[in-house]
N, CA, C and O atoms as a Tripos MOL2 file, in Angstrom:
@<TRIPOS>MOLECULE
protein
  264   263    66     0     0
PROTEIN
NO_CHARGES

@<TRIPOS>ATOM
      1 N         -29.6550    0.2440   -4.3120 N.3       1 UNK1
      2 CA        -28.7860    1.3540   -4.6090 C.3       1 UNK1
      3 C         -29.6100    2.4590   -5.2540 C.2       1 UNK1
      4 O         -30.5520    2.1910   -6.0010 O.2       1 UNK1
      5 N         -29.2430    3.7180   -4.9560 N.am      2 UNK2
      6 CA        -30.2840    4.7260   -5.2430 C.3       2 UNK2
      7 C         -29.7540    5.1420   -6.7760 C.2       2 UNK2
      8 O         -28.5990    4.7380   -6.9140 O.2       2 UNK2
      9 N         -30.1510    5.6910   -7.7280 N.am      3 UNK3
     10 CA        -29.8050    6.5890   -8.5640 C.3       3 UNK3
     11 C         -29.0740    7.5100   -8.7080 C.2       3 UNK3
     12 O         -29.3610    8.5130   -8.0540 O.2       3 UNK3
     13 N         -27.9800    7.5600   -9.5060 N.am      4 UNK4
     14 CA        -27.2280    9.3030   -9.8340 C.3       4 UNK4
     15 C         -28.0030   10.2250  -10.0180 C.2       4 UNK4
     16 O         -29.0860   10.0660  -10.5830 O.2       4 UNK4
     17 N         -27.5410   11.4570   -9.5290 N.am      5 UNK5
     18 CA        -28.0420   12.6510   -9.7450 C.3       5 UNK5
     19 C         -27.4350   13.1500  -10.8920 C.2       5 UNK5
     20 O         -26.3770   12.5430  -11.0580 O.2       5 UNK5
     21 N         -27.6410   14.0530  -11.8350 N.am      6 UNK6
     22 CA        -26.5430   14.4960  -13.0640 C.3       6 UNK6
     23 C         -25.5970   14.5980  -12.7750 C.2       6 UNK6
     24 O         -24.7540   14.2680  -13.6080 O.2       6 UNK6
     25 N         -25.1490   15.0740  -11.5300 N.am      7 UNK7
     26 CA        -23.6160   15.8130  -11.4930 C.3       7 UNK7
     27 C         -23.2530   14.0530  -10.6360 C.2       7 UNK7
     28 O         -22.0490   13.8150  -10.7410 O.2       7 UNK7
     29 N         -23.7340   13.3320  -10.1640 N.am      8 UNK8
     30 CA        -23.1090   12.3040  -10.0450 C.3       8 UNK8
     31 C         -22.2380   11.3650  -11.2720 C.2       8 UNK8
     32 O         -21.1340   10.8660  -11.4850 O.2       8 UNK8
     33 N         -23.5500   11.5250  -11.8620 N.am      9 UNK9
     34 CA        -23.5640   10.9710  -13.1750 C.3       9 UNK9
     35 C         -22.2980   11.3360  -13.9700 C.2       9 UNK9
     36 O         -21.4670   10.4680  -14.2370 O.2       9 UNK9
     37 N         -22.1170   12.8660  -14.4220 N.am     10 UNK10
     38 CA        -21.0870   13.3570  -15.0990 C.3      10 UNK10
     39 C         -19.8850   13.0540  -14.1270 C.2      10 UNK10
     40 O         -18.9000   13.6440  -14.5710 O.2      10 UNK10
     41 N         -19.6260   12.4720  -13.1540 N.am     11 UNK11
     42 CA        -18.2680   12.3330  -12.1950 C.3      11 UNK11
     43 C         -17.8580   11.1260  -11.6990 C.2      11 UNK11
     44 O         -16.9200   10.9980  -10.9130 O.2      11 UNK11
     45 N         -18.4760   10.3080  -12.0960 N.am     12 UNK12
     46 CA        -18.5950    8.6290  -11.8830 C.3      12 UNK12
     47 C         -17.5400    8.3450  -12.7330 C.2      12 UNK12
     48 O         -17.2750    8.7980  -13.8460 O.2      12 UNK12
     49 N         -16.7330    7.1730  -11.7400 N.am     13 UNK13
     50 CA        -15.5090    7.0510  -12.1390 C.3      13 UNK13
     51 C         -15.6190    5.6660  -12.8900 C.2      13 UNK13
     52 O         -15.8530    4.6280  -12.2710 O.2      13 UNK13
     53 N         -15.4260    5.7100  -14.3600 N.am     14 UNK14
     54 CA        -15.5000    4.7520  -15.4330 C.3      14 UNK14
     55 C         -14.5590    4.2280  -15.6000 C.2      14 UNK14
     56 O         -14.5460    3.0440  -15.9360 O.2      14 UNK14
     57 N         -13.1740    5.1270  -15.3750 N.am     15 UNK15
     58 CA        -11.9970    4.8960  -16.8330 C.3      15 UNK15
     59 C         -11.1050    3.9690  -15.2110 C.2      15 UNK15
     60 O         -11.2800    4.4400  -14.0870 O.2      15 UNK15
     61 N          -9.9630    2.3090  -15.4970 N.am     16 UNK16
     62 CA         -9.7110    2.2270  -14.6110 C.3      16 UNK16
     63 C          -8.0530    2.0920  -14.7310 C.2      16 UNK16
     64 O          -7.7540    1.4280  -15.7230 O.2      16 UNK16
     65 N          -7.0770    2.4850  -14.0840 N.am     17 UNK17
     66 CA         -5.6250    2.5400  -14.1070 C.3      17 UNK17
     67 C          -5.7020    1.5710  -12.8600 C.2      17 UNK17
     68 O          -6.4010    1.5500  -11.8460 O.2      17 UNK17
     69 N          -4.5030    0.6340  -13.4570 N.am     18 UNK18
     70 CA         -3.6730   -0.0810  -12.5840 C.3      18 UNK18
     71 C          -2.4850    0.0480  -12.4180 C.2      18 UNK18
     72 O          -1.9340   -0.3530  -13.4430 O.2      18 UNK18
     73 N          -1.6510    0.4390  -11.5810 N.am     19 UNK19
     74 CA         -0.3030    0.2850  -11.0520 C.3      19 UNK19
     75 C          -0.0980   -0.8440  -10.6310 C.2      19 UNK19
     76 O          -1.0130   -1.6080  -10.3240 O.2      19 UNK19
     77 N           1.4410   -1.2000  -10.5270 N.am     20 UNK20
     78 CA          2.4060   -2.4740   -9.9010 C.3      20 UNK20
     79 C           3.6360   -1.9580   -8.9090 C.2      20 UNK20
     80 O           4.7500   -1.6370   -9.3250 O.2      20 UNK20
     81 N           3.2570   -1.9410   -7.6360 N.am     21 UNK21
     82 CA          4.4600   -1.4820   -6.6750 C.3      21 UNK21
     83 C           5.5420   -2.5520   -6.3880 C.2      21 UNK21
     84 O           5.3760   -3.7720   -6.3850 O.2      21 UNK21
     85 N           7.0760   -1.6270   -6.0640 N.am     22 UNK22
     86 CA          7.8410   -3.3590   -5.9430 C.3      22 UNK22
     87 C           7.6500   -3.0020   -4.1930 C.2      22 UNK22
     88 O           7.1930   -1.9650   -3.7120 O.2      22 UNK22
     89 N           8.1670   -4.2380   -3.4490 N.am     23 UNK23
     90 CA          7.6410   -4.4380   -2.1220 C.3      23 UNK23
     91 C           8.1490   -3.3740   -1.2050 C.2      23 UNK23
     92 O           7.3800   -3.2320   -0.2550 O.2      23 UNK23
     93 N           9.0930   -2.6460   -1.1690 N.am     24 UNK24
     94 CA          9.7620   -1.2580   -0.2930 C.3      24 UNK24
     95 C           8.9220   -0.2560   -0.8670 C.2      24 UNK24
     96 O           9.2170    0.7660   -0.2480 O.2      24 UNK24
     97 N           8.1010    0.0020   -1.6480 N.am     25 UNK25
     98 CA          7.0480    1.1420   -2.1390 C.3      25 UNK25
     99 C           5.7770    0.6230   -1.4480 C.2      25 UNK25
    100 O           5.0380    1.3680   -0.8030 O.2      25 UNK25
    101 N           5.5650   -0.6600   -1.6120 N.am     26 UNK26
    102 CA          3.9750   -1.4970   -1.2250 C.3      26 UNK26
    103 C           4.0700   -1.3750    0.4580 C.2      26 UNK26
    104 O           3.1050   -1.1900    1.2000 O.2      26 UNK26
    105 N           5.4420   -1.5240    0.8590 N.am     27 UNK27
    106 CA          5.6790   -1.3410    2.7350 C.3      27 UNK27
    107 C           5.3050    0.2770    3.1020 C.2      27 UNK27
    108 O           4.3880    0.4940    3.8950 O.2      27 UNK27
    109 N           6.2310    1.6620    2.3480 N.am     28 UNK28
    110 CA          5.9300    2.6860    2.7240 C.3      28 UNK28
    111 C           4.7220    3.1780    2.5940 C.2      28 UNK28
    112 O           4.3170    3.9240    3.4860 O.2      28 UNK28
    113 N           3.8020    2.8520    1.3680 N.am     29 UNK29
    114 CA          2.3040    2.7180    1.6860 C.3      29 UNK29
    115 C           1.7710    2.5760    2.4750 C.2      29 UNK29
    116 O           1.0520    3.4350    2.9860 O.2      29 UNK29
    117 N           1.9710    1.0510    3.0100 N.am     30 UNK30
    118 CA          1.2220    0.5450    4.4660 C.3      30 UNK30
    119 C           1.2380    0.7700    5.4570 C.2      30 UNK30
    120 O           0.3730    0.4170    6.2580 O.2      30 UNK30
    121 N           2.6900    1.7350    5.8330 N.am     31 UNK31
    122 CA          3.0560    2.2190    6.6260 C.3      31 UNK31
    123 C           2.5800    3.5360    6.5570 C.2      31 UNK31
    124 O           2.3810    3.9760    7.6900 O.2      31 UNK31
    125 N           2.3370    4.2820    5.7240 N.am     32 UNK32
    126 CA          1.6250    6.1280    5.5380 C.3      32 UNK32
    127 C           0.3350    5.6330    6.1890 C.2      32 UNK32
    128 O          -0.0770    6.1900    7.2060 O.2      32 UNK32
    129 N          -0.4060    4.4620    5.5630 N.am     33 UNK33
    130 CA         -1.7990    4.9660    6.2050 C.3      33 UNK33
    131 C          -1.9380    3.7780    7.3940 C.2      33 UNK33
    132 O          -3.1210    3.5020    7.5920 O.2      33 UNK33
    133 N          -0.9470    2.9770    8.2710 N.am     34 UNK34
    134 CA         -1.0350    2.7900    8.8610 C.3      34 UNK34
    135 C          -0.9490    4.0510   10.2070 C.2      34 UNK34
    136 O          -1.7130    4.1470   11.1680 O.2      34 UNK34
    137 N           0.0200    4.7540    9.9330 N.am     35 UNK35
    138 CA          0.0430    5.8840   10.8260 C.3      35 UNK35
    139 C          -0.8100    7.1880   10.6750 C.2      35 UNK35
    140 O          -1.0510    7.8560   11.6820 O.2      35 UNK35
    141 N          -1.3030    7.5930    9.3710 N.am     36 UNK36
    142 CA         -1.8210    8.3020    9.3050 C.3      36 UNK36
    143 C          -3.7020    8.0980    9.2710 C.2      36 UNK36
    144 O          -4.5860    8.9110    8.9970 O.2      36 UNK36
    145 N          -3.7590    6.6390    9.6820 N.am     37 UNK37
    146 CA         -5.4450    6.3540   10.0490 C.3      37 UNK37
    147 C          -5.7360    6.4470    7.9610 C.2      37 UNK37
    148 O          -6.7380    7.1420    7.7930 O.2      37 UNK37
    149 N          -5.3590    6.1330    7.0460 N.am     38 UNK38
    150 CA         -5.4990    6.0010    6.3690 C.3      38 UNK38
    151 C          -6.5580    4.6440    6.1420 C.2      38 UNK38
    152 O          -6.0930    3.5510    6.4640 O.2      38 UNK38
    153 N          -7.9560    4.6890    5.6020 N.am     39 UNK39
    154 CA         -8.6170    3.3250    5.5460 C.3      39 UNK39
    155 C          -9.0120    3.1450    3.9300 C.2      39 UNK39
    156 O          -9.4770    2.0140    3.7890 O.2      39 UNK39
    157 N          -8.9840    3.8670    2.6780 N.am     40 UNK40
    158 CA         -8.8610    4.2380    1.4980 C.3      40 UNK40
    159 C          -7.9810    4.1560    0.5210 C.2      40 UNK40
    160 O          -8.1970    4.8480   -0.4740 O.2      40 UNK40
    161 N          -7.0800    3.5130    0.5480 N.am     41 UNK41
    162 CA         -5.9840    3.7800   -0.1710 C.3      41 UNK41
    163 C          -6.0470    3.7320   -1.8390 C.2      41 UNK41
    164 O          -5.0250    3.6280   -2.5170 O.2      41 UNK41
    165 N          -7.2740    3.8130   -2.3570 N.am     42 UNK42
    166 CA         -7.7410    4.1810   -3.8980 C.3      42 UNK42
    167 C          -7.8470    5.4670   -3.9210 C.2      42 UNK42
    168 O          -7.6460    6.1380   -4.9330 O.2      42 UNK42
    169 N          -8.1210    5.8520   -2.9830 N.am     43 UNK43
    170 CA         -9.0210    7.5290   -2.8960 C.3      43 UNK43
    171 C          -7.5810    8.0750   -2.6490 C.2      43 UNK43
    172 O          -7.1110    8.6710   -3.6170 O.2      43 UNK43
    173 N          -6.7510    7.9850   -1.4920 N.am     44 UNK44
    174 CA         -5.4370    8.5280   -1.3150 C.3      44 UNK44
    175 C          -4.7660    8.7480   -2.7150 C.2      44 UNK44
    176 O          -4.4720    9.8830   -3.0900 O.2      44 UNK44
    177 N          -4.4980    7.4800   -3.5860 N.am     45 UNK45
    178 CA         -3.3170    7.3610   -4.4530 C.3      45 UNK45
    179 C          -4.1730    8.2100   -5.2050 C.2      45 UNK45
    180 O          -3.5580    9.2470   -5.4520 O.2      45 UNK45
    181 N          -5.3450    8.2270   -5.6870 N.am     46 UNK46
    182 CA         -6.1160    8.8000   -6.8690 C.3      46 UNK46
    183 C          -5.9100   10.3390   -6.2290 C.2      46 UNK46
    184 O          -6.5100   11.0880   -7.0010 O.2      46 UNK46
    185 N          -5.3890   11.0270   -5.2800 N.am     47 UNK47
    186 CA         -6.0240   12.5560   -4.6610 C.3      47 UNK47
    187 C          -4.3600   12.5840   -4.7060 C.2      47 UNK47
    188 O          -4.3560   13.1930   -5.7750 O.2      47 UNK47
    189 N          -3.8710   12.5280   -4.6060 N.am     48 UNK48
    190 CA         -1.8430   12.2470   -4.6080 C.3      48 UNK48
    191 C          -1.7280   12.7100   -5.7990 C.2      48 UNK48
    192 O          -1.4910   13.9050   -5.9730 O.2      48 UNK48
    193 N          -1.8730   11.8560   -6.8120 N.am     49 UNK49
    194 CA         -1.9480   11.7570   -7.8110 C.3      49 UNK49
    195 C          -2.1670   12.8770   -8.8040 C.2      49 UNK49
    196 O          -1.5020   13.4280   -9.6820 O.2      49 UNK49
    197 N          -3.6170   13.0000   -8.1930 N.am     50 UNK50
    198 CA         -4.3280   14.5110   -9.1710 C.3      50 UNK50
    199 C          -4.0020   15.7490   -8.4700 C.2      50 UNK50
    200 O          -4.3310   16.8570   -8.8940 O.2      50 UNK50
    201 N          -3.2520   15.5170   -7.2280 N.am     51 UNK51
    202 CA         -2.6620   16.8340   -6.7460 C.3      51 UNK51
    203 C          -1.2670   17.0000   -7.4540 C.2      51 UNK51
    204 O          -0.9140   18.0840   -7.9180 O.2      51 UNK51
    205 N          -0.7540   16.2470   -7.4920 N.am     52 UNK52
    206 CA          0.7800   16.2520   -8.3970 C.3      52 UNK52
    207 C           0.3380   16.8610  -10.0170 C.2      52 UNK52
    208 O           0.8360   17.7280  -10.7350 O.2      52 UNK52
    209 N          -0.7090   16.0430  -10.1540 N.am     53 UNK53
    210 CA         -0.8160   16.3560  -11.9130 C.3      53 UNK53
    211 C          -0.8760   18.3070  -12.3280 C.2      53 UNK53
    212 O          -0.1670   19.0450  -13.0120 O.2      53 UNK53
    213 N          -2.4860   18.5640  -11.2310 N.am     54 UNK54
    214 CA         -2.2880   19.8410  -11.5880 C.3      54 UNK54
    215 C          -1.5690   21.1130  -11.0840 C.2      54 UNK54
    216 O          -1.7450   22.2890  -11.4030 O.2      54 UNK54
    217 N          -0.5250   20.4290  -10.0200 N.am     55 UNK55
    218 CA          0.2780   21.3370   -9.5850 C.3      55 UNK55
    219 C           1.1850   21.6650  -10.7080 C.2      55 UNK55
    220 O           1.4310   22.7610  -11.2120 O.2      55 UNK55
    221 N           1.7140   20.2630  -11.0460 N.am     56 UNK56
    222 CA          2.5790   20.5130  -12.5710 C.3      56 UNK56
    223 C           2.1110   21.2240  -13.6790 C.2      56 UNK56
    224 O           2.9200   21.6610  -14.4970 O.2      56 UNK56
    225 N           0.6570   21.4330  -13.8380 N.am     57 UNK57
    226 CA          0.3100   22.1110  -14.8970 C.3      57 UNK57
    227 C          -0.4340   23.4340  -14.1830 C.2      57 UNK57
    228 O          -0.9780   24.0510  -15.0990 O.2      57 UNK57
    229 N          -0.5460   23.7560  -13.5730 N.am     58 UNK58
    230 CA         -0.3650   25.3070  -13.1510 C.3      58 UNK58
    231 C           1.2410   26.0530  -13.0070 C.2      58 UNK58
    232 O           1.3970   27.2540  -13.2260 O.2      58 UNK58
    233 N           2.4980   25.0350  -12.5630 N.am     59 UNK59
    234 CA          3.3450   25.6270  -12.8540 C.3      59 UNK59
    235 C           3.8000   25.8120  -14.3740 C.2      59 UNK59
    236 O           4.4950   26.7180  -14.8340 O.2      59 UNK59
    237 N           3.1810   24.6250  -15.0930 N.am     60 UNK60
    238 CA          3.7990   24.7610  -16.6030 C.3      60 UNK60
    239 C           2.6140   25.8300  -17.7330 C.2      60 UNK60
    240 O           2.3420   25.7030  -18.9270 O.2      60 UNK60
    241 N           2.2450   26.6320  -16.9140 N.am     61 UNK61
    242 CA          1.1310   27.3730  -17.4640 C.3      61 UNK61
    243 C           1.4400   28.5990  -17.8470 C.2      61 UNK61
    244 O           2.0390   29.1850  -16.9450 O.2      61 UNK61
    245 N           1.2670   29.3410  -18.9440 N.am     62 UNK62
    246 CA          2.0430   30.8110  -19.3290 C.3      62 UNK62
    247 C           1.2020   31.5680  -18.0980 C.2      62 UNK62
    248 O           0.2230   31.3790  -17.3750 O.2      62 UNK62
    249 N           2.0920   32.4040  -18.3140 N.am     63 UNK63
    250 CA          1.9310   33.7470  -17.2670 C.3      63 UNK63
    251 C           1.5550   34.9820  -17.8860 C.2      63 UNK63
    252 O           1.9410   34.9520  -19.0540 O.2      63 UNK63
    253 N           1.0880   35.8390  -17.6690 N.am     64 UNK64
    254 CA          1.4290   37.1910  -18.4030 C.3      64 UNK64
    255 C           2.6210   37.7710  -18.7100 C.2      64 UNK64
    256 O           2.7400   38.4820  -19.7080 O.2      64 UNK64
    257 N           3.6460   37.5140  -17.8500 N.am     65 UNK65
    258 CA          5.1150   37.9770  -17.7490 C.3      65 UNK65
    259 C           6.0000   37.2890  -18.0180 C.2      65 UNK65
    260 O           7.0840   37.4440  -17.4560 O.2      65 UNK65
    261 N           5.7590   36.0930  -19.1800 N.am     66 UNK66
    262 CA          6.2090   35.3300  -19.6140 C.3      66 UNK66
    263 C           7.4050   35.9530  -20.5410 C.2      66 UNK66
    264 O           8.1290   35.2060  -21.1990 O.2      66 UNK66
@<TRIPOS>BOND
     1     1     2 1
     2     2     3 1
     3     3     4 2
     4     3     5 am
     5     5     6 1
     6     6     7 1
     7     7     8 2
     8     7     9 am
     9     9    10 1
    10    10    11 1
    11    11    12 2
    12    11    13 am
    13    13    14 1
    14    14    15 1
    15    15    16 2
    16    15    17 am
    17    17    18 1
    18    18    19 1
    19    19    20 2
    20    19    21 am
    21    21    22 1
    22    22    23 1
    23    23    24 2
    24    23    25 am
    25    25    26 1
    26    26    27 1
    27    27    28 2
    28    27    29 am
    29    29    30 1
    30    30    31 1
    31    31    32 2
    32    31    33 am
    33    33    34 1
    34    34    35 1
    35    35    36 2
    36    35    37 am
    37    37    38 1
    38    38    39 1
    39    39    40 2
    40    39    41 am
    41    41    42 1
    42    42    43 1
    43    43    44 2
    44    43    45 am
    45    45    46 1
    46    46    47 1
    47    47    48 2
    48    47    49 am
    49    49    50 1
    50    50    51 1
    51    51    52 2
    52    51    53 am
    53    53    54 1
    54    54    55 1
    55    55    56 2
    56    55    57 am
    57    57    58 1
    58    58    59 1
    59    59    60 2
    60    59    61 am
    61    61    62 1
    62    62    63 1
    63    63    64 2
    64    63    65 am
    65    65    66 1
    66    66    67 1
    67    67    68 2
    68    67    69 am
    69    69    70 1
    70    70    71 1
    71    71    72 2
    72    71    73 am
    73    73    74 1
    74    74    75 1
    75    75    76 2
    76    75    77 am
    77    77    78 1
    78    78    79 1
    79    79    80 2
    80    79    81 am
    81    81    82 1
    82    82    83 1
    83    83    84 2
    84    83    85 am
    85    85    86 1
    86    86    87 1
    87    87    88 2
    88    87    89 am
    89    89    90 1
    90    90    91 1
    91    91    92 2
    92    91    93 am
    93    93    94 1
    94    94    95 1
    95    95    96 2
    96    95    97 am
    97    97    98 1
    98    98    99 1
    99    99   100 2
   100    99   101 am
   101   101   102 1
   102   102   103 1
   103   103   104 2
   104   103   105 am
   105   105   106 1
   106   106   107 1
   107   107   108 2
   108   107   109 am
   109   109   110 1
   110   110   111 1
   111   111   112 2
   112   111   113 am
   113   113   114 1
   114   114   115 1
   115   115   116 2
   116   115   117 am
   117   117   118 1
   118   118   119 1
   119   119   120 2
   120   119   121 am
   121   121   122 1
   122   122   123 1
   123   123   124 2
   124   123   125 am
   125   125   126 1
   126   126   127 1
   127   127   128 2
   128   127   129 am
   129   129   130 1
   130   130   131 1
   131   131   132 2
   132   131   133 am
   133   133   134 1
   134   134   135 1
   135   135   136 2
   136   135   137 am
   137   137   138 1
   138   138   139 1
   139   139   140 2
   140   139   141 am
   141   141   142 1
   142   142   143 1
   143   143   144 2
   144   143   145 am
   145   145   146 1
   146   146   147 1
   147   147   148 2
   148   147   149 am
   149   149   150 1
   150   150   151 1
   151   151   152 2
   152   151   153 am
   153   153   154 1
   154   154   155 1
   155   155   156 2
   156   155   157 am
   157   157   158 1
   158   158   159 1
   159   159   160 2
   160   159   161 am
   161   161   162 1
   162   162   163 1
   163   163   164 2
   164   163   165 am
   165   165   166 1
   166   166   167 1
   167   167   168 2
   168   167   169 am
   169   169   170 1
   170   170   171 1
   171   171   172 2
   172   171   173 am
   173   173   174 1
   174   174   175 1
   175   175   176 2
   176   175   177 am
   177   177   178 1
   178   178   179 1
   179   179   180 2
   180   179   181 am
   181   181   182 1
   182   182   183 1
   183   183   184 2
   184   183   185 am
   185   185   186 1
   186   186   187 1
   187   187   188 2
   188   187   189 am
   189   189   190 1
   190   190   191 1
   191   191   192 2
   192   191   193 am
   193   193   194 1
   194   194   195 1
   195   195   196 2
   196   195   197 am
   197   197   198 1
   198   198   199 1
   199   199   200 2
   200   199   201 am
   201   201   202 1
   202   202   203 1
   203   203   204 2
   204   203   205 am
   205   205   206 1
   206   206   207 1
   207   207   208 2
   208   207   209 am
   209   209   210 1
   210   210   211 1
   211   211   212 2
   212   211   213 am
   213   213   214 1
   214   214   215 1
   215   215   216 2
   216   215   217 am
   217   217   218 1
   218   218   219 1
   219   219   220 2
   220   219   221 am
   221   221   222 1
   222   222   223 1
   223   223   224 2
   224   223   225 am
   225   225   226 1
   226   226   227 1
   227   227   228 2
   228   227   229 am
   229   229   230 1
   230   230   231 1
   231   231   232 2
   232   231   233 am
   233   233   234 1
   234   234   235 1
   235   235   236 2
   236   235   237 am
   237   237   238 1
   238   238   239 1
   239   239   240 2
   240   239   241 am
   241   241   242 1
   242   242   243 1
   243   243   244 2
   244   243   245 am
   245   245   246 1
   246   246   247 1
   247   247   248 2
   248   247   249 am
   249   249   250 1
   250   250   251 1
   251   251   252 2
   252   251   253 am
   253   253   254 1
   254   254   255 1
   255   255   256 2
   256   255   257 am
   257   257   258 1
   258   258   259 1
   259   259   260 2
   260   259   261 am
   261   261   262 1
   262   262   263 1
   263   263   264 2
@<TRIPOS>SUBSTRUCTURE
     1 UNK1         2 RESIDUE 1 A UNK
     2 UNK2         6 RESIDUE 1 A UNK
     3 UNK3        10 RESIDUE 1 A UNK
     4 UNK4        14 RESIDUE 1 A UNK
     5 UNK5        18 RESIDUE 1 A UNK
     6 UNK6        22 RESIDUE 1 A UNK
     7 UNK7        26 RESIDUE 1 A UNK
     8 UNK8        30 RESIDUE 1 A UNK
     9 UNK9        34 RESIDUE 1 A UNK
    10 UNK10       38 RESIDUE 1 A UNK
    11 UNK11       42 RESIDUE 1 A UNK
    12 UNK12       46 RESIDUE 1 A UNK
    13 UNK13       50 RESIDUE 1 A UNK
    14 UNK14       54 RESIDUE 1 A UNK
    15 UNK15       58 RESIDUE 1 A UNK
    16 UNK16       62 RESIDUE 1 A UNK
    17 UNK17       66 RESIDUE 1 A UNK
    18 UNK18       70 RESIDUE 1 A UNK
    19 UNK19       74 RESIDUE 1 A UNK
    20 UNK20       78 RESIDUE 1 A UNK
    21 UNK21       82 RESIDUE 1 A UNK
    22 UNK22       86 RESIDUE 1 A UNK
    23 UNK23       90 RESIDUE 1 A UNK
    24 UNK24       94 RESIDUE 1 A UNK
    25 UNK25       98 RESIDUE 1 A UNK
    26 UNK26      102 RESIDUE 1 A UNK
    27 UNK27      106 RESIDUE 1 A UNK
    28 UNK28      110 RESIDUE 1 A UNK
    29 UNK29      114 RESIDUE 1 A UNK
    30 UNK30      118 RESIDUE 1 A UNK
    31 UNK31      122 RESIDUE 1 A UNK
    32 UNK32      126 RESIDUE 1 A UNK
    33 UNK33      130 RESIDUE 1 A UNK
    34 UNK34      134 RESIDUE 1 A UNK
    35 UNK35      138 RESIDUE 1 A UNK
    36 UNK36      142 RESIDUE 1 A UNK
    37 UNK37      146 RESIDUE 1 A UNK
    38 UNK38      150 RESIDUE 1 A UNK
    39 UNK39      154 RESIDUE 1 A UNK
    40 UNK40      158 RESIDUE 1 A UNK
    41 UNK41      162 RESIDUE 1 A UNK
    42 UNK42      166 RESIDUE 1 A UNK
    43 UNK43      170 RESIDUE 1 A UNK
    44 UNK44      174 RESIDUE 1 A UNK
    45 UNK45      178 RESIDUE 1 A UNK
    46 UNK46      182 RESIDUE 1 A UNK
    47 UNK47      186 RESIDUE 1 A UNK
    48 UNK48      190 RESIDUE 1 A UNK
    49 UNK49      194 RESIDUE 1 A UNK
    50 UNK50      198 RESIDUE 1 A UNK
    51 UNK51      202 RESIDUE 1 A UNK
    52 UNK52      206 RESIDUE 1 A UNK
    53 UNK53      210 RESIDUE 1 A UNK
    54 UNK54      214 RESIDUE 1 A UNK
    55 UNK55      218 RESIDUE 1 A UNK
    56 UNK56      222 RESIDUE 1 A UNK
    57 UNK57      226 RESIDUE 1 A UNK
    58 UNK58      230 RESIDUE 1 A UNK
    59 UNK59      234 RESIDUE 1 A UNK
    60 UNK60      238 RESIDUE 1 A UNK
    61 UNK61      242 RESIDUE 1 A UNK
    62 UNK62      246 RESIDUE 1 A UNK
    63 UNK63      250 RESIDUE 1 A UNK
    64 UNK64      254 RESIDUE 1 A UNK
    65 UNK65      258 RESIDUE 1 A UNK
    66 UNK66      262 RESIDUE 1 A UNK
C-alpha cells in the first residue's frame, strides 16, 4: 500500500457511524442500487447523507435580507 499524500492524509476517514435498518428500509436499499448499478453502498449512504446535512445548513444560514 502506497503512502498518503497530505491532503490524503487530512481526509482519511477515521471517525466510524453505524446505523441499524428495519427490513422494508434494508429491501429499498437493495433495490436503489440494484437498479441504479449501485456497487458502494458506504460511499452512497455517506454522499446522501452529507448532501442532506449541508443542504439543511445552507438553508438554515442568515441571509443578508434576513
Amino acid at each position: 500500500m502506497r503512502p498518503l499524500n497530505r491532503t490524503q492524509a487530512r481526509q482519511a476517514r477515521t471517525n466510524r457511524v453505524s446505523i441499524l435498518l428495519n427490513d422494508s428500509e434494508m429491501r429499498a436499499l437493495d433495490r436503489y442500487c440494484d437498479c441504479y448499478g449501485v456497487k458502494n453502498r458506504s460511499r452512497l449512504v455517506r454522499e446522501m447523507l452529507m448532501r442532506a446535512v449541508l443542504k439543511q445548513f445552507e438553508k438554515d444560514s442568515p441571509t443578508l435580507f434576513d
